[in-house]
KEVO-528314 format. One record per residue: residue in three letters; x, y, z of N, C-alpha, C in turn. Coordinates in steps of 0.1 Angstrom, whole numbers, plus 5000, padded with zeros to 4 digits. Atoms other than C-alpha are relative to their C-alpha. Layout:
REM residues N
ALAXYZXYZXYZ
...
END
This chain:
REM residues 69
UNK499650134997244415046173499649975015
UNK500150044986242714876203500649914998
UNK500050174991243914566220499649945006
UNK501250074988242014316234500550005015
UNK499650034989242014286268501049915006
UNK499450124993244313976275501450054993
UNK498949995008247114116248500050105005
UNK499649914993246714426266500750005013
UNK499450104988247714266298501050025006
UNK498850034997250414106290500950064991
UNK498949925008252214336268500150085012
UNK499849934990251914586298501049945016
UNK498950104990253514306324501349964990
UNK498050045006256314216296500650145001
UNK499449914996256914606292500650025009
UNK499749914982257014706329500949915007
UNK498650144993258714366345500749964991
UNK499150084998259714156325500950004991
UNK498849995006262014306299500850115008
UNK499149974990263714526324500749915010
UNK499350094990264314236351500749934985
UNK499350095007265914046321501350064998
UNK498449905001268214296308500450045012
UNK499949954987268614406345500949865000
UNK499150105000269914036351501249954990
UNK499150065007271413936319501350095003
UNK499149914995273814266325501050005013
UNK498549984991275114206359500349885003
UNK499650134999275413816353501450004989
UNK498649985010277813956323501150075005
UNK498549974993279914146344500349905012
UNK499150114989280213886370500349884993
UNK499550135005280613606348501350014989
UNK499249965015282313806312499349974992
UNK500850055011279513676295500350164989
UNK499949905014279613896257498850095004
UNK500649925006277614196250498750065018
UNK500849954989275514306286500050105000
UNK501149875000275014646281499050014983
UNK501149975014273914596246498849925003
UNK501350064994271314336259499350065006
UNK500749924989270114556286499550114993
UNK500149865007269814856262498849944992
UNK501050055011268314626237498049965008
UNK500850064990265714486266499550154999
UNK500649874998265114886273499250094987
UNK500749935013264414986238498349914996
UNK501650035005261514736232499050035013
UNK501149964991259814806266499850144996
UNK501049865002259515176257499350004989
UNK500850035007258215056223498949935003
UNK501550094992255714836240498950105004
UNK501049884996254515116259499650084997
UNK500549975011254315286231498849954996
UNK500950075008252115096217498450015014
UNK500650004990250315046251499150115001
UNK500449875004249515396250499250044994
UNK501049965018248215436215498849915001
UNK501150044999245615186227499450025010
UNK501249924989244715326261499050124996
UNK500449875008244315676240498849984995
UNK501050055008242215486215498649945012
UNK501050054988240315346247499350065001
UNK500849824990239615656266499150104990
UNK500749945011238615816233498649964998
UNK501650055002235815546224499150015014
UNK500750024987234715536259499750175009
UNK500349894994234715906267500850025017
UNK500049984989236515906299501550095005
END
């Protein structure tokens, strides 16, 4: 599984920033406000960035493999 360049990108910028800063925020706006469920948000935010990276991974692998390096 490669990924093109541009979906490689930005799956690597949603992984690394921007589902951590979300769940990062949604979480301590729920304990300052009582908003429902902020650690299951935050948890949930953390579960798909390590699947992303996952994924991320499995196509750098696939990269470095075709390209020898």
């Amino acid at each position: 599984m490669k990924l093109p360049d541009k979906i490689y990108d930005v799956l690597k910028w949603i992984a690394m920033i921007c589902l951590d800063a979300i769940g990062s925020l949604y979480n301590g706006l729920a304990q300052l406000w009582g908003w429902p469920y902020g650690v299951e948000v935050m948890q949930t935010c953390a579960l798909l960035s390590v699947f992303l990276g996952a994924l991320i991974g499995i196509s750098t692998a696939q990269y470095n493999k075709e390209n020898h390096l």
